[in-house]
Each structure stands twice: as structure tokens, then as C-alpha cells.
N, C-alpha and C positions, 0 to 999 in steps of 0.2 A: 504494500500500500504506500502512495505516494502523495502530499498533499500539496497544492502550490498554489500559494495565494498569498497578496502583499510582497512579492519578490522574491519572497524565501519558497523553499522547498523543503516538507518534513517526509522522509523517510523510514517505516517500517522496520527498527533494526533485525537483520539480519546474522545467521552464525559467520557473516565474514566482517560484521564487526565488531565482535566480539571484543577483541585482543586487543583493537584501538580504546573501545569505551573501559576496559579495565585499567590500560594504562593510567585513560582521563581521571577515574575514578580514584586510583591509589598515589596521584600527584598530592603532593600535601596542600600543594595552593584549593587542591576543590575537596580533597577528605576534609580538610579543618572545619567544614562547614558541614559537614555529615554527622547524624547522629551516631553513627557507625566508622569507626575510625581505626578498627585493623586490616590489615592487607590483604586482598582478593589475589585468591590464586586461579590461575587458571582453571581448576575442578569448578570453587566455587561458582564462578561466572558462569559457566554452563548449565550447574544446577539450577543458577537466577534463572538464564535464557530458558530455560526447561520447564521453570515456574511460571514464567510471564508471556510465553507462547502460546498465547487466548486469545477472545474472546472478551476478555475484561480485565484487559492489560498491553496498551499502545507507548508502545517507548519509539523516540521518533529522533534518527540525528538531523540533527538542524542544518542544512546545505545553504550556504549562500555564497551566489557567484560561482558555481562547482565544488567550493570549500565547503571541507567537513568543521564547522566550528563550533559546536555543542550537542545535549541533548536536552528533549524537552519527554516530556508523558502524561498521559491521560490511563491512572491503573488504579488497581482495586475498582471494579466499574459494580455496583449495586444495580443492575438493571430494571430491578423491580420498584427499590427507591430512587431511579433514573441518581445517583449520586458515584462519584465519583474523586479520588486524589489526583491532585497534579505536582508535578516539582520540574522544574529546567536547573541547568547549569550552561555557562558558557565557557571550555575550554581555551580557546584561542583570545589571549591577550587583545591583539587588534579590535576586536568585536566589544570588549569591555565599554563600556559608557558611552555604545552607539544605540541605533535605535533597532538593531538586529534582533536582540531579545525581546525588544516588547512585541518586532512583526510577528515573529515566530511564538510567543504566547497569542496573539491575536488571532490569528491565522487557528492555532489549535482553538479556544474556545469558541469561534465563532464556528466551526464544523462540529462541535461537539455538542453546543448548547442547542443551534438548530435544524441538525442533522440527526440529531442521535438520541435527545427530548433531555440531555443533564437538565437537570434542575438547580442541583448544585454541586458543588467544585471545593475541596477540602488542598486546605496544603499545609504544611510542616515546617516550622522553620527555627535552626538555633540560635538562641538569642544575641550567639555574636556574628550574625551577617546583617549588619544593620543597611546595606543596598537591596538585600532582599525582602527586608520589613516596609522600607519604602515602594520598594519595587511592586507588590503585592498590594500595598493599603490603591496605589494609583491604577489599579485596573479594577479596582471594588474589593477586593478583600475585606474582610473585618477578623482583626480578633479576638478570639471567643475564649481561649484558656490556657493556660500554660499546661507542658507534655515531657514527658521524657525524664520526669523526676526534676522539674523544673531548669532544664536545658531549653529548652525551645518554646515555643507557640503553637499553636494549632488557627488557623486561620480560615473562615470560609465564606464563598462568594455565589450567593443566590444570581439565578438568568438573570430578572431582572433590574438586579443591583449592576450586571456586569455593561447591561445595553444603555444602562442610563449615565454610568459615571465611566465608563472608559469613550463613552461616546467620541469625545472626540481626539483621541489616540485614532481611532479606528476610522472616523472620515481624512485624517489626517494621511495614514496608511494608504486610503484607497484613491486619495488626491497625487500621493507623489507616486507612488506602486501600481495604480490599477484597482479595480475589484473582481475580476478573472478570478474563479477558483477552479481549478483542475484537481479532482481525485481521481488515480488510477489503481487499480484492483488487480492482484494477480490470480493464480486459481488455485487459492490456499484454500482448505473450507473455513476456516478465519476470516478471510476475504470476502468470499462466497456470501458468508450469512450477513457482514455487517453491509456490503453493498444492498442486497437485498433490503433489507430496513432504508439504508439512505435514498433509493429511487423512488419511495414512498412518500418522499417529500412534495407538499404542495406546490404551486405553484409560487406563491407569496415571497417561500423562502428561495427558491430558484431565483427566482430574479433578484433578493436582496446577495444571495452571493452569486450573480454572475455564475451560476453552477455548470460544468460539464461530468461526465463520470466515464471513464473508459475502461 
């Protein structure tokens, strides 16, 4: 699955990138900010990949420009309470304090919230990433409690909290980027089942995302 909207492109990871997103992961500059903070072996990583190979769990490396410079996700997915976790990280220096990250959160909730019926959106964050507390309150977040034996936040972001106050992040996005959203599906039954749900979409919200589906 491929998602491409706002100029970024999010990507379905895959077992070939495995080995990259482990490295990203056991760099101290992106562990420090993990509530988990000992080293991923390569066993473990494949176990995760093994675990989050569903259904209701989209972890997506963040492309921009053809550059791999993050990841972003939409896991733990509660189908029945349309609810949902999200977290990003962005690897690559260069991308830090551009507007790459907030496309590429954009870009995922606006396919999520109305494509796929979230309702709401939950994220996790320790309390020493204070660009990520920011980062979060400016797309709608609220937070609701402290976690992790009082390490972090728990934060979450109802639909309509997200259409109303990231509002204009997101015309902004589609004024310099486009509003084009391309998703392409490959023939996973993963794929299979969540396109199925997405082509069900109205009309309404087709034309708010420019939608095509391949």
C-alpha cells in the first residue's frame, strides 16, 4: 500500500525495510525519545514485523523526493471503536523543523479519519520531547493523562477536533502541494480487505480528497 498526497508519499513497510527502520530505531538521537530504550536485534524486528503484518497495524516510511526520511503509523486499529494509535519519527536531520512531518501526519489522518471512519486517534509521548508535545497539541491533540509510570502523556484527537483546528495546516498543504491523493493496493489480503472498505466511500469525501485508488 502506497499513499501520496501533499507531496509526500507513505509507504506500507515492507521485510526489505526492515534492517533500515531498526537501525532508525536503535540510533540514540530517536531511542531517547522511546519509551523502550534497549536495542532491537534483528530477531526482535521481525517478530514486531510479524506482529504488525495486519489489518490493524499500518506503519508507513515517509518518502519524500524519493528519500526515505522517516516513519509514520496508524496501529493498534479498534475497528469496532473505529479508534486507533498513531506515532511518527523523522530520521533524516535535513527534514527536522520543515514542514515534511506535519505533510506526512496530514496526509495519514486525512485517509484515515475519512476513509476508514477513525473517530479517534491516540498517541504516546515522553515527556522529554517537548517538539513532539507541540507538535501534537497543533494538529488537535489534547492531553488527557500521564503513562508509563509517569514518563510520558497519552494524548488524543477526536475527527472533529482534527478538521476544525488543523484546518488550516491542511489548506495550506493543498495550496502549495496539491490535493491529488493517490492510494495504490497491492494483492496482499491486507490490501484486498482495507481497499474494499475504502471504495465505499461517498462521493463527498472523493472529491474532498481528490481521491484515485489503483
Amino acid at each position: 500500500m502506497k499513499v501520496h498526497r501533499y507531496g509526500i508519499t507513505l509507504e506500507r513497510i515492507t521485510p526489505e525495510h526492515l534492517e533500515m527502520v531498526r537501525q532508525w530505531r536503535n540510533d540514540p538521537k530517536i531511542s531517547k525519545f522511546m519509551f523502550h530504550h534497549g536495542e532491537i536485534t534483528s530477531a526482535m524486528q521481525q517478530e514486531w514485523f510479524e506482529s504488525i503484518n495486519n489489518i490493524s497495524n499500518f506503519f508507513f516510511i515517509i518518502q519524500y523526493h524519493g528519500k526515505q526520511v522517516g516513519l509514520i503509523n496508524m496501529s493498534a486499529i479498534d475497528w469496532d471503536k473505529h479508534e486507533a494509535f498513531s506515532g511518527l519519527f523523522i530520521y533524516e536531520n535535513e527534514y527536522l523543523g520543515t514542514d515534511v512531518p506535519a505533510r506526512a501526519s496530514l496526509a495519514m489522518l486525512d485517509v484515515f479519519f475519512l476513509l476508514s471512519g477513525m473517530k479517534k486517534v491516540y498517541a504516546k509521548v515522553r515527556g522529554n520531547n517537548k517538539i513532539a508535545h507541540r507538535y501534537n497539541t497543533s494538529l488537535g491533540f489534547v492531553k488527557t493523562r500521564k503513562i508509563e509510570l509517569g514518563l510520558g502523556f497519552e494524548y488524543e484527537l477526536e475527527r472533529i477536533d482534527y478538521f476544525m483546528i488543523a484546518d488550516k495546516l491542511r489548506r495550506f498543504a493543498s495550496k502549495t502541494n496539491g490535493n491529488k491523493t493517490l492510494i495504490e493496493f497491492d494483492n496482499s489480503e491486507v490490501d484486498k480487505n482495507l481497499k474494499m472498505q475504502f471504495v465505499k466511500v461517498g462521493d463527498t469525501v472523493t472529491e474532498m480528497l481528490d481521491l484515485s485508488i489503483s
